[in-house]
Backbone as a printed PyTorch tensor [residue, N CA C, xyz], in Angstrom:
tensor([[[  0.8240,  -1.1920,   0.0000],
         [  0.0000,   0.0000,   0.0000],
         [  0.8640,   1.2500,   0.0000]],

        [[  1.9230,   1.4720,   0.5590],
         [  2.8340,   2.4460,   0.8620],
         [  3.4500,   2.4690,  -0.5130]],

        [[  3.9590,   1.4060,  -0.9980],
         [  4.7580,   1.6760,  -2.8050],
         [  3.3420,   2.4010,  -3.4950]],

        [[  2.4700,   2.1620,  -3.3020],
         [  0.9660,   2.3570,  -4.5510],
         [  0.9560,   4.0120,  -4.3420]],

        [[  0.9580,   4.5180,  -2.8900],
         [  0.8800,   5.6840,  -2.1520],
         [  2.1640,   6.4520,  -3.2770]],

        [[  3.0160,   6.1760,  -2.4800],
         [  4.0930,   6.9550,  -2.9250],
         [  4.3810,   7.0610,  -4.8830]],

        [[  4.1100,   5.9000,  -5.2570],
         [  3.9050,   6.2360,  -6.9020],
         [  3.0050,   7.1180,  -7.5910]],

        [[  1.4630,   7.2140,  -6.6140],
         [  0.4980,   8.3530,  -6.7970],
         [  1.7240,   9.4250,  -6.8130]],

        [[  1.9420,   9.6540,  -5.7460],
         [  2.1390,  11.3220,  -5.2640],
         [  3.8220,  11.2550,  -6.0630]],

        [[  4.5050,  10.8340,  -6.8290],
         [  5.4130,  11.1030,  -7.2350],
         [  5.0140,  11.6940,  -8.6200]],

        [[  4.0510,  10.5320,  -9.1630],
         [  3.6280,  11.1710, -10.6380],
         [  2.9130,  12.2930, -10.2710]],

        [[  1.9930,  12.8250,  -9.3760],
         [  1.2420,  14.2060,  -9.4490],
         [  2.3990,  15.3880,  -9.1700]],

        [[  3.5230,  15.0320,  -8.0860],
         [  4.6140,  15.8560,  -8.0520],
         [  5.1040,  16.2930,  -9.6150]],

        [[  5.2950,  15.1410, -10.5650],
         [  6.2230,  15.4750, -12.0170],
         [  4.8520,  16.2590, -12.5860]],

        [[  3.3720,  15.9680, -12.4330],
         [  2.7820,  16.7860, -13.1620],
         [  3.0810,  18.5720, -12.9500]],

        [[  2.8140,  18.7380, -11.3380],
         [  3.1560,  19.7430, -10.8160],
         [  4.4650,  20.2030, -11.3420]],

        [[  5.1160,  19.8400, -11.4850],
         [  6.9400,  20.4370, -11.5990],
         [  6.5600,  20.7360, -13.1640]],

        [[  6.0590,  19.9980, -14.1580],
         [  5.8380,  20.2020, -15.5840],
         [  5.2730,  21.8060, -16.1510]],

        [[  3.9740,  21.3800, -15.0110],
         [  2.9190,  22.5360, -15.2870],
         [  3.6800,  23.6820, -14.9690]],

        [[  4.2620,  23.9760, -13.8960],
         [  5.1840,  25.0700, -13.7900],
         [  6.5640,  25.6370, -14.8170]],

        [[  6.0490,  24.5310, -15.3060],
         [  7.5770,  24.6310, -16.5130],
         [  7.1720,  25.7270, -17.5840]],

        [[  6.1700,  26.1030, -17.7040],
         [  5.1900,  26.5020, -19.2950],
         [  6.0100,  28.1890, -19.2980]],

        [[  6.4200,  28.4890, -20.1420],
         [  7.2240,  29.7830, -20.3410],
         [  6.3730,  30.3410, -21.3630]],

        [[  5.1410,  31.6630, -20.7630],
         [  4.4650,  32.0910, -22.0940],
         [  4.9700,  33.4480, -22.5780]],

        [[  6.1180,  33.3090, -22.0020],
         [  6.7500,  34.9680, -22.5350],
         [  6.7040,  35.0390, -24.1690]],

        [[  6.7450,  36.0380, -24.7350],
         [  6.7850,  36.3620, -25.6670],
         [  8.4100,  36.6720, -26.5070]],

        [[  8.9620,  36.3290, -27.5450],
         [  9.8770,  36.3150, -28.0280],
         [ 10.6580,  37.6720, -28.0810]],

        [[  9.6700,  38.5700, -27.6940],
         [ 10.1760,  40.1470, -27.5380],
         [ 10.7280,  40.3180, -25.8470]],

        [[ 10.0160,  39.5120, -25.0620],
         [ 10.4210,  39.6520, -23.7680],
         [ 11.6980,  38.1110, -23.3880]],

        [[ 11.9440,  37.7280, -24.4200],
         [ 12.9980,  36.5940, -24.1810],
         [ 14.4160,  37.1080, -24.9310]],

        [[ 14.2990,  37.7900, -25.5090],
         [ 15.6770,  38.0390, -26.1350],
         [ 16.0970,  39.0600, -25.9620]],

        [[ 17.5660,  39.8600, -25.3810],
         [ 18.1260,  40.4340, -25.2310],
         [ 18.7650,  41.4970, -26.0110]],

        [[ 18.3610,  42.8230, -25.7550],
         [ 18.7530,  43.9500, -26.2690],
         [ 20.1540,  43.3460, -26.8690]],

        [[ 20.9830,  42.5690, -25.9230],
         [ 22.9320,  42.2020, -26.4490],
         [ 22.4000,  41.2920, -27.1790]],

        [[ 21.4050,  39.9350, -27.1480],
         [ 21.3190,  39.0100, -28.4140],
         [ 21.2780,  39.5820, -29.4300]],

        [[ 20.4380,  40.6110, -29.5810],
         [ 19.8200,  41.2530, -30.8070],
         [ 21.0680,  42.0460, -31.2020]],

        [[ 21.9900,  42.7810, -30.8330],
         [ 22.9530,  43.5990, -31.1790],
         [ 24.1150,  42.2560, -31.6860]],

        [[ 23.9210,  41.3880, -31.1980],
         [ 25.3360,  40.2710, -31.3310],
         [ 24.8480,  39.6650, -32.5160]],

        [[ 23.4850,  39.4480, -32.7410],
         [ 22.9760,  38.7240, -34.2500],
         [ 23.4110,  40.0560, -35.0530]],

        [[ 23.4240,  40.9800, -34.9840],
         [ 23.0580,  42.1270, -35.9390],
         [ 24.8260,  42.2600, -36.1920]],

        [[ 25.6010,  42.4590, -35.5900],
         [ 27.4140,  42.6610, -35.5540],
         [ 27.9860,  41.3860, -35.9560]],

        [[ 26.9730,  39.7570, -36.0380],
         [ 27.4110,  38.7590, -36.8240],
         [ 27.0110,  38.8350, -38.2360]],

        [[ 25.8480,  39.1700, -38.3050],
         [ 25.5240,  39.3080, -40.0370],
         [ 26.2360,  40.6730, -40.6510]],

        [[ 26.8180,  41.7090, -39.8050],
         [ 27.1920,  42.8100, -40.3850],
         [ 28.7610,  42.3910, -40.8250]],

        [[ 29.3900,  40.9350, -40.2490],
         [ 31.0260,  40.5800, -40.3320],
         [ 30.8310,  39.7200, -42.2110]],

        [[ 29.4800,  39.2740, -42.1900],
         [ 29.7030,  38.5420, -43.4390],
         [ 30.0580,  39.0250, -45.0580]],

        [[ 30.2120,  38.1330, -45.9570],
         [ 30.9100,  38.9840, -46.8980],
         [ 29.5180,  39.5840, -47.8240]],

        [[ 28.4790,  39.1020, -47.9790],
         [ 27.2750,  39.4550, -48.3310],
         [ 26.5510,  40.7630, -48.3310]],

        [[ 26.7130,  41.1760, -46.6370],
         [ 26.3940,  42.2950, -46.0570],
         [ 27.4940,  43.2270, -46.5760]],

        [[ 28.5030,  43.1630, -46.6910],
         [ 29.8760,  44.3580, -46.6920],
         [ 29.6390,  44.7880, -48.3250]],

        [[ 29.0400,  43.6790, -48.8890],
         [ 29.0220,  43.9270, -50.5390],
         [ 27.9980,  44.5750, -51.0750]],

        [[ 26.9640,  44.3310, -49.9940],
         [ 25.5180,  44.9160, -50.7420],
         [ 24.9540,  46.2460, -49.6030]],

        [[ 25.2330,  45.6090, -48.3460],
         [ 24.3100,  46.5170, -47.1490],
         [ 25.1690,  47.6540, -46.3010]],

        [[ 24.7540,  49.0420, -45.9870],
         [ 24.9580,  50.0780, -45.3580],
         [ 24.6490,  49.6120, -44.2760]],

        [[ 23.2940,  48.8720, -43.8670],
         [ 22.5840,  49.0160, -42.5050],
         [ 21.5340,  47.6180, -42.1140]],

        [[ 21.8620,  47.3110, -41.2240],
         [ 20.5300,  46.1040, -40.8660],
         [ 19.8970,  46.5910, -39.4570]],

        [[ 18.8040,  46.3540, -39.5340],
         [ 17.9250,  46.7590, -38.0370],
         [ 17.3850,  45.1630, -38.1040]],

        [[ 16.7270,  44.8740, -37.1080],
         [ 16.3850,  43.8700, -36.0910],
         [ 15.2670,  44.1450, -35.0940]],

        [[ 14.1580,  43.9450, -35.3050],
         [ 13.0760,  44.2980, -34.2540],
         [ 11.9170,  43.4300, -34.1000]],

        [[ 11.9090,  43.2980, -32.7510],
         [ 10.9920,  42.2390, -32.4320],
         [  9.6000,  42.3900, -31.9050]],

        [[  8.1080,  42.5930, -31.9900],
         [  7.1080,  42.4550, -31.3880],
         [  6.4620,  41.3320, -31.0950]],

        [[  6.7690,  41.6300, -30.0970],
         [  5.5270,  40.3740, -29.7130],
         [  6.3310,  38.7840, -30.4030]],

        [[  5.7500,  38.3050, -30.7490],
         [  6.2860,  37.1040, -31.2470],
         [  6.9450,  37.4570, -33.0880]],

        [[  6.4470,  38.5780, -33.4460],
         [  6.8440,  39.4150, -34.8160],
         [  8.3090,  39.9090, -34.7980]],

        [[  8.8990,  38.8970, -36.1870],
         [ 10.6090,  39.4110, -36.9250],
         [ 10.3190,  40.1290, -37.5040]],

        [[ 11.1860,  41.4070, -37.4090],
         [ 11.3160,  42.2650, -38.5660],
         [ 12.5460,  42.7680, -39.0400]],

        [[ 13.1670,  42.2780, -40.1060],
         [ 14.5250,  42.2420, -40.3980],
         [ 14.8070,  43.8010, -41.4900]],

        [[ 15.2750,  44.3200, -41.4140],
         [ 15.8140,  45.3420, -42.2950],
         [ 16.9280,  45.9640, -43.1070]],

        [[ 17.3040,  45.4530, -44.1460],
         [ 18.6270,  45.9120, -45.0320],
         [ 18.3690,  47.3130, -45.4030]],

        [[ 19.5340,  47.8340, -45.3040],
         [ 19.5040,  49.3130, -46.3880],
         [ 20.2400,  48.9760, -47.0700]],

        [[ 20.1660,  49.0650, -48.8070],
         [ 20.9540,  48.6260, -49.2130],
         [ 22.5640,  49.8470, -49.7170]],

        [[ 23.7660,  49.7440, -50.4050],
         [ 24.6870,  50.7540, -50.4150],
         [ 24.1720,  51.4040, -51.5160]],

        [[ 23.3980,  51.4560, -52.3430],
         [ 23.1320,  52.0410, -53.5160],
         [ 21.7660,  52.7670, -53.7800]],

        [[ 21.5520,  53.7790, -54.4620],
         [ 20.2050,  54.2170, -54.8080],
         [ 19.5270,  53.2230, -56.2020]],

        [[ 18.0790,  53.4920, -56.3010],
         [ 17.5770,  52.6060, -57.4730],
         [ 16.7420,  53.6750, -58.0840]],

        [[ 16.3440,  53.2420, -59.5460],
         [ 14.8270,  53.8080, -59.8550],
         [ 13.8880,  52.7180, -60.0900]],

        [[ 13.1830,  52.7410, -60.5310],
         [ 11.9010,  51.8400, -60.2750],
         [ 12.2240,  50.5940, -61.0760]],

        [[ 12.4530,  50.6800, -62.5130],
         [ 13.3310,  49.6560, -62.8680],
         [ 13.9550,  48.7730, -62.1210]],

        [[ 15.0030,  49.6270, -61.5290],
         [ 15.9970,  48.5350, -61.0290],
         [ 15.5240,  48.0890, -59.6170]],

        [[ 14.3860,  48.6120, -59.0340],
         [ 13.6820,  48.1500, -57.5310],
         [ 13.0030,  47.0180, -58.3140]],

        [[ 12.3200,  46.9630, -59.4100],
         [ 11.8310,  45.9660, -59.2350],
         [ 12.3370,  45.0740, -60.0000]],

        [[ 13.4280,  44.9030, -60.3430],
         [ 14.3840,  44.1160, -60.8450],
         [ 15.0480,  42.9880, -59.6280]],

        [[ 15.5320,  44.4670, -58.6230],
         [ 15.8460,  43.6290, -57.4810],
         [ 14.8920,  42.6140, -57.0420]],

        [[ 13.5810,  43.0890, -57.0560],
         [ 12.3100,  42.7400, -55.9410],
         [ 12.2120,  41.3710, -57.1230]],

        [[ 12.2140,  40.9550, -57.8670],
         [ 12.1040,  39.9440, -58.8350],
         [ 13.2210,  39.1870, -58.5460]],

        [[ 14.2830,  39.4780, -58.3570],
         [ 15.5990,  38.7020, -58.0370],
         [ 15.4080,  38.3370, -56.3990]],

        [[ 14.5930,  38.6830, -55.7600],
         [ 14.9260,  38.3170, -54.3250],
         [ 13.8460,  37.2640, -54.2790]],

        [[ 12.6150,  37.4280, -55.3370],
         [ 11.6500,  36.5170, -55.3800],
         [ 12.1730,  35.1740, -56.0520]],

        [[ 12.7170,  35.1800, -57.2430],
         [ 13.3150,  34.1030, -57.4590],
         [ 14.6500,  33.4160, -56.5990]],

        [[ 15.4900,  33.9820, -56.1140],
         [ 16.0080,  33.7750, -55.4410],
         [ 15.6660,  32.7510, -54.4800]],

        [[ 13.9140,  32.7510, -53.7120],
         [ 13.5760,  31.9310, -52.8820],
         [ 13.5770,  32.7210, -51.7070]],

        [[ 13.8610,  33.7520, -51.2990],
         [ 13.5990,  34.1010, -49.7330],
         [ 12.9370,  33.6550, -49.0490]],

        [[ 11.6600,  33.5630, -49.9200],
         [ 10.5000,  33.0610, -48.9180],
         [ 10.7990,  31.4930, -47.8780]],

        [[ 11.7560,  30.3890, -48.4770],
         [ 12.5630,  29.6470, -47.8950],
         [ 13.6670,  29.8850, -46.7450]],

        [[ 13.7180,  30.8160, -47.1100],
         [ 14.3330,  31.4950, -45.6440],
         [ 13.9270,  31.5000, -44.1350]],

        [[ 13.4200,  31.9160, -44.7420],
         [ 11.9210,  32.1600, -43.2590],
         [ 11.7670,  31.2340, -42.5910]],

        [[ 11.0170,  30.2690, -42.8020],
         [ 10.7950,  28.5890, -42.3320],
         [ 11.8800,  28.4460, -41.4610]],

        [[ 13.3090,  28.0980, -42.2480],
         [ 14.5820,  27.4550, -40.8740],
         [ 14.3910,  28.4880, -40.2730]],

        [[ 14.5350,  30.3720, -40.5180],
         [ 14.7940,  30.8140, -39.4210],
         [ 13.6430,  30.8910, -38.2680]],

        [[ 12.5380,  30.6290, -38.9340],
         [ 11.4610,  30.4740, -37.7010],
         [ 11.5920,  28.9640, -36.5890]],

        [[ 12.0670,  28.1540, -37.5300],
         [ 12.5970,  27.4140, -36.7130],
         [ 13.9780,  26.6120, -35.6200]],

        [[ 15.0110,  27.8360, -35.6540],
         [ 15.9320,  28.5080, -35.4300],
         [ 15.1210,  29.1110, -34.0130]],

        [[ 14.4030,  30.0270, -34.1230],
         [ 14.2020,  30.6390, -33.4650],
         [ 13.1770,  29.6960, -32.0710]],

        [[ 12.6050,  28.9580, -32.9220],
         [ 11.6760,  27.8900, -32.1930],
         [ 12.6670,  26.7440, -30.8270]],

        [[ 14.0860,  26.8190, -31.6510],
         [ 14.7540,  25.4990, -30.8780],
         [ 15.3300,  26.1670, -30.0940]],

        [[ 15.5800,  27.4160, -30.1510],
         [ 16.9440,  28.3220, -29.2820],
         [ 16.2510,  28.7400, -27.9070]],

        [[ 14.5760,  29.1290, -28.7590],
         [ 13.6180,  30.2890, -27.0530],
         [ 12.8080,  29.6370, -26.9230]],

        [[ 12.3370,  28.1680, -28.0230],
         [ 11.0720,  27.3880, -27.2280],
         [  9.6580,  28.6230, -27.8330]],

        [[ 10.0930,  29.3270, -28.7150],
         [  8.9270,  29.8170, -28.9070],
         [  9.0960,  30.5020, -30.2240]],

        [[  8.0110,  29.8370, -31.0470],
         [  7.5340,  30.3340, -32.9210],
         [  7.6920,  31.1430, -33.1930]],

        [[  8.3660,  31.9910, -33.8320],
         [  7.6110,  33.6050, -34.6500],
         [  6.5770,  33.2270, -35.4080]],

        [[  5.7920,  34.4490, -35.0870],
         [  4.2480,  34.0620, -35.5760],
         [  4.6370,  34.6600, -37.2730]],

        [[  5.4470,  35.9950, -37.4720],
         [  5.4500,  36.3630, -38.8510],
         [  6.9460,  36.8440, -38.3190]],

        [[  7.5250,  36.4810, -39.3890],
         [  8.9750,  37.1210, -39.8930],
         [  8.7060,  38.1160, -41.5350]],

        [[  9.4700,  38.8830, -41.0580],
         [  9.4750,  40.0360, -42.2850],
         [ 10.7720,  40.7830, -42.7550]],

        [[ 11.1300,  40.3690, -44.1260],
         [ 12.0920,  40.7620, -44.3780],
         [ 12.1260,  41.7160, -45.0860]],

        [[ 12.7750,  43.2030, -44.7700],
         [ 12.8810,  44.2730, -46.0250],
         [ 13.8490,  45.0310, -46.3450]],

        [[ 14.0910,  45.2220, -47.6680],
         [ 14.9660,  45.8650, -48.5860],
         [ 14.3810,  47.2920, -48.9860]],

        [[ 15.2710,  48.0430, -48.4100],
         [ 15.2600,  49.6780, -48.9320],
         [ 16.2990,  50.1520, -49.6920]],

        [[ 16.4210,  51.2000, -50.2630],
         [ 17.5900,  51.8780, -51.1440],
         [ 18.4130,  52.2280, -50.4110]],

        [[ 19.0550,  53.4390, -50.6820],
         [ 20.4900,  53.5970, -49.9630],
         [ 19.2590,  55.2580, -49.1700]],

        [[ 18.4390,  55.5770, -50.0170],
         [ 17.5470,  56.8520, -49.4400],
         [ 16.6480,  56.5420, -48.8660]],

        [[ 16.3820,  55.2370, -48.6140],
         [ 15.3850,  55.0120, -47.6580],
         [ 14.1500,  54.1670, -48.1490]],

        [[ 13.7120,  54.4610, -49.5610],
         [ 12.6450,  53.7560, -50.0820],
         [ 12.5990,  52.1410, -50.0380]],

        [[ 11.1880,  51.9980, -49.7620],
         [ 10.7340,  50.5320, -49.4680],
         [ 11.3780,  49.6310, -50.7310]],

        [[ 11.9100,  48.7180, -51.1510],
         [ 11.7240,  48.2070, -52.3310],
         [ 11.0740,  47.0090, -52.2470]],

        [[ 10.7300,  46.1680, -51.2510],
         [ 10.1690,  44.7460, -51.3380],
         [ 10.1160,  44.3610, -49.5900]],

        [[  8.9130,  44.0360, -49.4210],
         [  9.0950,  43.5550, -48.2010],
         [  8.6390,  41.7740, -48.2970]],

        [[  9.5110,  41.1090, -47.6790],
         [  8.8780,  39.3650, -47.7950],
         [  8.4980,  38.8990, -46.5940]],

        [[  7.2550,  38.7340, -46.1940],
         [  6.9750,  38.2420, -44.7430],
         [  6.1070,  36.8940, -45.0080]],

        [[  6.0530,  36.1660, -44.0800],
         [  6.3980,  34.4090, -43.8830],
         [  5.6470,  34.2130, -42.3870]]])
């Protein structure tokens, strides 16, 4: 009777210890002003970024990525949507997926939408890809 006892109250203990486990923070309240600056000073070392990008921002709501290139050059509409055609074929939209799930294995928690965007060197929108 005492083994039957004590096997109850061990499994309701692991339920208890489980249930307390549940982390519903939000991906904006799990990651660190320094994570976010240390992702942003690793993609700024690559050779990709040095060739094409002035600037990347990084901002998080809520469970929402929002990634931002400036790129080193100005465009006119032509060549924006030349780019915006090259980033579509390219596949970006494949992007997204690992990094949402990247993000899933590291904080235990989904981005609900990731968004990636490309501006000129003056600021204009040229393509935004969100996932």
């Amino acid at each position: 009777m005492r083994k039957v006892v004590t096997s109850v109250l061990v499994v309701f203990m692991c339920l208890f210890m489980f249930t307390g486990c549940h982390d519903d923070r939000t991906l904006e309240q799990k990651i660190s002003k320094y994570e976010i600056d240390r992702f942003i000073n690793e993609q700024k070392q690559t050779q990709d970024y040095k060739d094409t990008c002035d600037d990347l921002g990084l901002e998080i709501h809520g469970n929402d990525i929002i990634m931002s290139f400036r790129l080193k050059y100005s465009m006119d509409n032509e060549q924006m949507t030349q780019f915006k055609r090259g980033i579509e074929m390219y596949g970006l939209q494949t992007y997204i997926e690992p990094t949402k799930d990247r993000f899933e294995k590291y904080y235990k928690t989904r981005p609900e939408k990731i968004s990636i965007r490309f501006y000129t060197k003056g600021g204009q929108l040229i393509c935004n890809i969100e996932g």
